[in-house]
C-alpha positions as a LaTeX table, in Angstrom:
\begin{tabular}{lrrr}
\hline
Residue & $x$ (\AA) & $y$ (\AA) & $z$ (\AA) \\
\hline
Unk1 & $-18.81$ & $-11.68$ & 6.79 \\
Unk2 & $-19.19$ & $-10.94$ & 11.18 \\
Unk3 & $-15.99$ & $-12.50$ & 11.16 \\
Unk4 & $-13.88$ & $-11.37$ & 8.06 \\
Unk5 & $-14.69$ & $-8.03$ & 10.21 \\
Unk6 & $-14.07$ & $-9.06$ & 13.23 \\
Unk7 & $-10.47$ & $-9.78$ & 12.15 \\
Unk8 & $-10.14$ & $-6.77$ & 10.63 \\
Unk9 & $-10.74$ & $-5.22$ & 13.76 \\
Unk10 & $-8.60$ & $-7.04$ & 15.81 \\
Unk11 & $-5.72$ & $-6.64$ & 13.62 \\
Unk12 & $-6.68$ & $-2.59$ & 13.12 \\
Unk13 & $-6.88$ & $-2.40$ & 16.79 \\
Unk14 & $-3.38$ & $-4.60$ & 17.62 \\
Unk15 & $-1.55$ & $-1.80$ & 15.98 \\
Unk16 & $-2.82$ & 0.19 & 18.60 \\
Unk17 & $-2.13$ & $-1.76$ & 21.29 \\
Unk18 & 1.91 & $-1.29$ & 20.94 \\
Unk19 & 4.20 & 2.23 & 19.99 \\
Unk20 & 4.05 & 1.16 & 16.07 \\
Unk21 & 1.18 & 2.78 & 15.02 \\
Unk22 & 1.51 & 6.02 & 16.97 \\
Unk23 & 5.26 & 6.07 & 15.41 \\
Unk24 & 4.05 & 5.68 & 11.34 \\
Unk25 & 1.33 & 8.15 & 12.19 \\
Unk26 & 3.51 & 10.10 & 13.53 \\
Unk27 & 6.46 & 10.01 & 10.71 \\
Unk28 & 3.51 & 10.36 & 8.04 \\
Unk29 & 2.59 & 13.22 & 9.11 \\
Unk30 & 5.96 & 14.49 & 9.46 \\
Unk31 & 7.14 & 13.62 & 6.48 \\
Unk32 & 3.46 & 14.77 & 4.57 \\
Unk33 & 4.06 & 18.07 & 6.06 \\
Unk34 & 7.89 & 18.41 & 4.53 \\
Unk35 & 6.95 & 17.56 & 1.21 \\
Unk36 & 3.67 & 19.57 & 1.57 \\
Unk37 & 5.88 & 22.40 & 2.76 \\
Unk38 & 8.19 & 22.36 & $-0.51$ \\
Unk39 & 5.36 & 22.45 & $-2.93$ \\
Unk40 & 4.61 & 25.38 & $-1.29$ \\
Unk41 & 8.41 & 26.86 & $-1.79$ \\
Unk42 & 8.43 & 25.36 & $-5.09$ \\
Unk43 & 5.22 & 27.48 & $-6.53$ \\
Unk44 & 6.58 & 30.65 & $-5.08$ \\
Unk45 & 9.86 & 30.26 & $-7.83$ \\
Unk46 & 9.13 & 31.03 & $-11.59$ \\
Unk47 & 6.59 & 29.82 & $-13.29$ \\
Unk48 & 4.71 & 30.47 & $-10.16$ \\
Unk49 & 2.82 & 26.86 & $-10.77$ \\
Unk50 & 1.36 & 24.81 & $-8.09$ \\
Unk51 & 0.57 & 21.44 & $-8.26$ \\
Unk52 & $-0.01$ & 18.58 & $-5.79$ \\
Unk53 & 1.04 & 15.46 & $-8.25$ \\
Unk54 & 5.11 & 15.74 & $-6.83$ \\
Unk55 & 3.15 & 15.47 & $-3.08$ \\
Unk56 & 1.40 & 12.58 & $-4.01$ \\
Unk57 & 4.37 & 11.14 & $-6.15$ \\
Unk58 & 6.23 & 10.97 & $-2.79$ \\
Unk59 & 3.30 & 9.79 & $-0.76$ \\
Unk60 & 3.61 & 7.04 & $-3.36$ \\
Unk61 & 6.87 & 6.33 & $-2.51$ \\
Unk62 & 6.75 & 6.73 & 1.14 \\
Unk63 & 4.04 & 3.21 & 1.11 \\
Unk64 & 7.20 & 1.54 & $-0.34$ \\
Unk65 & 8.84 & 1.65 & 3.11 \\
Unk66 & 5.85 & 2.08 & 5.43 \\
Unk67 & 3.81 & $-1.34$ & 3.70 \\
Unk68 & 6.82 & $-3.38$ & 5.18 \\
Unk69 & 6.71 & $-2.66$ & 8.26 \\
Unk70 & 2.54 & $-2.78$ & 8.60 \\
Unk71 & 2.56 & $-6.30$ & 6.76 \\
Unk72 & 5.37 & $-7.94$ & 8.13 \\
Unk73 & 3.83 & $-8.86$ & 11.52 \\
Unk74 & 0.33 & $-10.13$ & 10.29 \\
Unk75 & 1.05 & $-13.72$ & 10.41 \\
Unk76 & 4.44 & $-14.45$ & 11.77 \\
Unk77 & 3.25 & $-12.43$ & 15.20 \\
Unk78 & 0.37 & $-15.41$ & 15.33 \\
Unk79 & 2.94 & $-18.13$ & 15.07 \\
Unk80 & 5.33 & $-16.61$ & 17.94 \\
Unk81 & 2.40 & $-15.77$ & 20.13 \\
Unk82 & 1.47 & $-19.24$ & 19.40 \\
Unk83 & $-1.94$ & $-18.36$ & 18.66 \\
Unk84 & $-1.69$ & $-19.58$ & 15.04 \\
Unk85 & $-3.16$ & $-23.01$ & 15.90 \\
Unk86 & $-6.25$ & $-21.24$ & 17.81 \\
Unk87 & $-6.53$ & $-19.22$ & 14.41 \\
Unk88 & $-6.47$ & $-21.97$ & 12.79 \\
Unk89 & $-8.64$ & $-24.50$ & 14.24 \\
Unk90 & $-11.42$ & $-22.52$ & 14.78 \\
Unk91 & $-14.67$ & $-22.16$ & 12.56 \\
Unk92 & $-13.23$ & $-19.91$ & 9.70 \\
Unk93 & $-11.83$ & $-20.51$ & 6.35 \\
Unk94 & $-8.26$ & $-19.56$ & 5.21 \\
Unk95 & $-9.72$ & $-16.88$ & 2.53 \\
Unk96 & $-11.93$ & $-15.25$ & 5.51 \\
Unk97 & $-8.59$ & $-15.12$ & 7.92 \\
Unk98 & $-7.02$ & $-13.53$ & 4.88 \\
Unk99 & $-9.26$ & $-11.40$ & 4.57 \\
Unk100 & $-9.96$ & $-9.81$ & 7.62 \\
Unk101 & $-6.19$ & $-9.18$ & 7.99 \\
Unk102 & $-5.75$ & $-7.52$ & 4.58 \\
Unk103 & $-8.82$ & $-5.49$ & 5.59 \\
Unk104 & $-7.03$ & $-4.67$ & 9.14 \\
Unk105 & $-3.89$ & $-3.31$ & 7.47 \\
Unk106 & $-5.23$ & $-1.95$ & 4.39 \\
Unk107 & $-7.76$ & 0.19 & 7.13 \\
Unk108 & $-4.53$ & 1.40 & 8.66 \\
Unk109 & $-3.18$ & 2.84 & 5.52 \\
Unk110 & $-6.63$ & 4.19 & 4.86 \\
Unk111 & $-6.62$ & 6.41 & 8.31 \\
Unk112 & $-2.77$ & 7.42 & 7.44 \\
Unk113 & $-4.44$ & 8.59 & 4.20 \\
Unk114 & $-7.82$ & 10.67 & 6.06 \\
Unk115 & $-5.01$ & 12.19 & 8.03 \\
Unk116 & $-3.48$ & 14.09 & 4.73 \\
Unk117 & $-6.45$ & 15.07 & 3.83 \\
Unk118 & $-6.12$ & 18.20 & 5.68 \\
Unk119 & $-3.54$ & 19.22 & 2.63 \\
Unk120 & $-6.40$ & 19.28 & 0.03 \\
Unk121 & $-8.56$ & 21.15 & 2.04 \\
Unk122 & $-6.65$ & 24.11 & 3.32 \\
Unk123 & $-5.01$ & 24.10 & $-0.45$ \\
Unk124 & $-8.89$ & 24.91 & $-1.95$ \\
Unk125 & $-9.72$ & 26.80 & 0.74 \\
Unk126 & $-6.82$ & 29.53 & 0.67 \\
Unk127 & $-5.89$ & 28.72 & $-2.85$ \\
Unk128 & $-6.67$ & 27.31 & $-6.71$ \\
Unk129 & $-5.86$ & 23.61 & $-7.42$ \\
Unk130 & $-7.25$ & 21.36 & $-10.42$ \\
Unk131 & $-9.06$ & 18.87 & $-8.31$ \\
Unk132 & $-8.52$ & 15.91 & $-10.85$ \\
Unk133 & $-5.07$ & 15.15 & $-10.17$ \\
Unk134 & $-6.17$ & 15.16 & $-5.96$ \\
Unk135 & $-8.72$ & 12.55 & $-6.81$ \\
Unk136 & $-6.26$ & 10.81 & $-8.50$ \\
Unk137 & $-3.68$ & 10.94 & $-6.49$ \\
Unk138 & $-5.79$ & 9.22 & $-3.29$ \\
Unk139 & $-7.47$ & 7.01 & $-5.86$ \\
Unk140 & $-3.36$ & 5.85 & $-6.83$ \\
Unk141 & $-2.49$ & 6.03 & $-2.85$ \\
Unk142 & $-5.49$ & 3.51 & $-2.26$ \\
Unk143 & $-4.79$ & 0.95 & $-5.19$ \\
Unk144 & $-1.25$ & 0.87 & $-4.47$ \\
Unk145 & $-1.83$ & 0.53 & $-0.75$ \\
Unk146 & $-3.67$ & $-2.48$ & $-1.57$ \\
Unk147 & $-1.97$ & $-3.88$ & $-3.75$ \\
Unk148 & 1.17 & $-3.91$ & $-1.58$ \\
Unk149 & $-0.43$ & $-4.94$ & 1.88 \\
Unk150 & $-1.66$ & $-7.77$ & $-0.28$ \\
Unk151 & 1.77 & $-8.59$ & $-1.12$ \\
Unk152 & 3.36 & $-8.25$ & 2.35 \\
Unk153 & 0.30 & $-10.38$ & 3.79 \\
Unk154 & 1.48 & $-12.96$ & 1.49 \\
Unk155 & 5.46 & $-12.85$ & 2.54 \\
Unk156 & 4.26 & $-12.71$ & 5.84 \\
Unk157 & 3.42 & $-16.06$ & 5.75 \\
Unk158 & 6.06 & $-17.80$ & 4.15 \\
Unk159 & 8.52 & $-16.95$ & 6.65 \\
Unk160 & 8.99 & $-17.52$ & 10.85 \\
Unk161 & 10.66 & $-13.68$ & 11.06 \\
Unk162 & 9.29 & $-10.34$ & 10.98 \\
Unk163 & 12.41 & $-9.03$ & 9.84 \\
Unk164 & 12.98 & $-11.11$ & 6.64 \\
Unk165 & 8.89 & $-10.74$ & 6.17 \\
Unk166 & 9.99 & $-7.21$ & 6.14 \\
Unk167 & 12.69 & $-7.65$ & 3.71 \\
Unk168 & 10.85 & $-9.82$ & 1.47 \\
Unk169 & 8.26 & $-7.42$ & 1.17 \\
Unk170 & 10.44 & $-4.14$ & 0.57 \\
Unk171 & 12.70 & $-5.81$ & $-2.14$ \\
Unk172 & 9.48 & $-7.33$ & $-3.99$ \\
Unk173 & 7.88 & $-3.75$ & $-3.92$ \\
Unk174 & 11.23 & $-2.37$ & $-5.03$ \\
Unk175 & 11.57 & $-4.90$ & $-8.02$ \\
Unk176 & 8.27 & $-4.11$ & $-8.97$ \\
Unk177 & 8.54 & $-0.36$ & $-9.11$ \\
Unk178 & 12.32 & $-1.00$ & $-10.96$ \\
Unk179 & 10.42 & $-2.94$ & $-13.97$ \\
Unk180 & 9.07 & $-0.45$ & $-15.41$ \\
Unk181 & 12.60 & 1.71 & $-16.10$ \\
Unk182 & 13.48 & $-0.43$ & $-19.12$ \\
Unk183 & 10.57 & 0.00 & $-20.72$ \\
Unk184 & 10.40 & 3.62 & $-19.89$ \\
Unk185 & 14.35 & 4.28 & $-22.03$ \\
Unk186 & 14.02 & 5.26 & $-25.37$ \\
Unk187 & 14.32 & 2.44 & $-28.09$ \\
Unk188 & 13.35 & $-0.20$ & $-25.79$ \\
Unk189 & 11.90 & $-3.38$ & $-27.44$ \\
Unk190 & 8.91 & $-5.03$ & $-27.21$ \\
Unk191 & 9.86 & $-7.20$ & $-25.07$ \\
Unk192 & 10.90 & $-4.32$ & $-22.28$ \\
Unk193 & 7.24 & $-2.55$ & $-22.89$ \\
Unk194 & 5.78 & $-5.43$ & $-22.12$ \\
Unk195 & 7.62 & $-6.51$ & $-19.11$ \\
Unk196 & 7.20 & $-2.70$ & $-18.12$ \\
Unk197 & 3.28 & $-2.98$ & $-18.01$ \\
Unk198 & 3.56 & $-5.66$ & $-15.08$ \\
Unk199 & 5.28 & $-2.93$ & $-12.75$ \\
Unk200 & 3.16 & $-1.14$ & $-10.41$ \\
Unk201 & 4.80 & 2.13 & $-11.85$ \\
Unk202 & 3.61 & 1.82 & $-15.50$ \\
Unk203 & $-0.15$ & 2.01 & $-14.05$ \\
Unk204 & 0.41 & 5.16 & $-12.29$ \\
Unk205 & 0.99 & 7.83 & $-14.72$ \\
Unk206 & $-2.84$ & 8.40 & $-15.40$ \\
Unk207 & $-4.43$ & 8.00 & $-12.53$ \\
Unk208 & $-2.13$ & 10.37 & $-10.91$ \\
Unk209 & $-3.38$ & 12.78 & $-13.70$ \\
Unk210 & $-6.80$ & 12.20 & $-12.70$ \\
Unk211 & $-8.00$ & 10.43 & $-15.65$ \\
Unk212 & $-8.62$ & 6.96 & $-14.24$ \\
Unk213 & $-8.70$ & 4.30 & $-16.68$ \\
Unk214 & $-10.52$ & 0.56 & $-16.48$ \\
Unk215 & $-7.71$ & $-1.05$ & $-17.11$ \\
Unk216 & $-5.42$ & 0.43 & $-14.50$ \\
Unk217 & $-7.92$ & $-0.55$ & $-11.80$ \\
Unk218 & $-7.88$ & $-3.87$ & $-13.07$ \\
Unk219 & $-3.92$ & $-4.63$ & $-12.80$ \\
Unk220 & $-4.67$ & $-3.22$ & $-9.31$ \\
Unk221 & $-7.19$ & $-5.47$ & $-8.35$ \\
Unk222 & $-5.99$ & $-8.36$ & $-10.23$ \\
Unk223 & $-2.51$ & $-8.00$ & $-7.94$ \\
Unk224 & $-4.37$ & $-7.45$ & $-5.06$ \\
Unk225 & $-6.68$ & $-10.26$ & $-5.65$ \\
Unk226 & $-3.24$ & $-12.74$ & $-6.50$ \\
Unk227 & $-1.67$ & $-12.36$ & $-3.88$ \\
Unk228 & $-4.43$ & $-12.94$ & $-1.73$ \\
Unk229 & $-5.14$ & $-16.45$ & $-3.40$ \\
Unk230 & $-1.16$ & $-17.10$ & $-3.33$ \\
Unk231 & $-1.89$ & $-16.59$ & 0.89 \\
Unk232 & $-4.82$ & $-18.36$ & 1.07 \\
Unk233 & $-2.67$ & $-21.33$ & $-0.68$ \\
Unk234 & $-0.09$ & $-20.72$ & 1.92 \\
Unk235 & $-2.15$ & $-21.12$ & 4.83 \\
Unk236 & $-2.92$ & $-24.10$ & 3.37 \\
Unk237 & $-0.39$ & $-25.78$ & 3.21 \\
Unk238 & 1.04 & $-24.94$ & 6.69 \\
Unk239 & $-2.12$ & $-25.48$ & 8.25 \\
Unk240 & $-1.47$ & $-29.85$ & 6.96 \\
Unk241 & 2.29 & $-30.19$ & 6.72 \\
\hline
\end{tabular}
């Protein structure tokens, strides 16, 4: 466990050690404040209603293009530093490497969460909100933060480039959040709903209500917990070919 969080710290820390994570923070916050900033405009225009779902809605969407870019360096920055074999060799298992870097990345896009949590408060503190749907909408931020550092951990090591690590990871996310549209048109079959329920999207709409159900968590932690096998099984297989 000293060294699963060791890792983690390491790789929390390395974003810190270059302009990248000062940059995300940076646009996050930016780009928090904007939408922030016209849910404010929006609930001074008839019906006078405010709400914080459309902030976190496009928080959501925002992770689509930031979990690229914190994922896609994780492994292939080991293997052009050439410090995969020292990784590698020493006296850890693939699953606690694994680990420790989901942990590292997933603990960035916790702090870029904390720092929006200043929206919440000065909402209740000058205002009314129902405080389900802000639960919620963290509680969706956090699963789906997971779910897709797990994902780009996992292109991140099937590939020598950060770039196409990048890539790999954006267009899976992107897939994902597309399956659910077919199921989602009116008169779709069976066969669409059910394809639907493996999208990310399809396991939102509660949660972001505040009403969390079992089973959502579960698809959540079930992805999460995948895609960490499927990179487990990848640093396998490198590690003897």
């Amino acid at each position: 466990m000293n060294q699963i969080g060791l890792i983690a710290w390491r790789e929390l820390r390395g974003y810190f050690a270059t302009w990248l994570a000062y940059a995300l923070l940076a646009g996050w916050l930016l780009i928090a404040g904007i939408f922030y900033s016209v849910a404010l405009l929006q609930a001074a225009l008839p019906p006078f209603n405010f709400s914080l779902q459309g902030f976190f809605g496009n928080m959501l969407v925002m992770l689509l293009f930031v979990a690229p870019i914190i994922t896609m360096r994780l492994f292939v920055e080991e293997r052009n530093q050439a410090t995969a074999e020292l990784l590698f060799t020493s006296p850890i298992s693939e699953w606690q490497i694994a680990l420790g870097k989901f942990l590292g990345a997933w603990g960035f896009v916790i702090l870029m969460l904390l720092l929006t949590a200043h929206v919440p408060f000065f909402t209740t503190r000058y205002g009314s909100i129902d405080v389900g749907p802000v639960w919620g909408g963290y509680i969706a931020l956090l699963c789906v933060g997971a779910a897709f550092v797990a994902f780009g951990l996992f292109c991140s090591t099937i590939t020598t480039s950060q770039v196409v690590a990048g890539f790999l990871t954006f267009g899976g996310l992107i897939f994902s959040w597309m399956l659910a549209i077919p199921g989602q048109q009116s008169g779709a079959s069976d066969l669409m709903s059910f394809i639907s329920q493996f999208s990310i999207l399809s396991h939102l709409e509660l949660i972001m209500q505040g009403a969390v159900d079992t089973k959502d968590l579960i698809y959540f932690i079930s992805v999460t917990v995948f895609f960490l096998y499927l990179t487990v099984r990848s640093l396998e297989s490198r590690k003897w070919s």
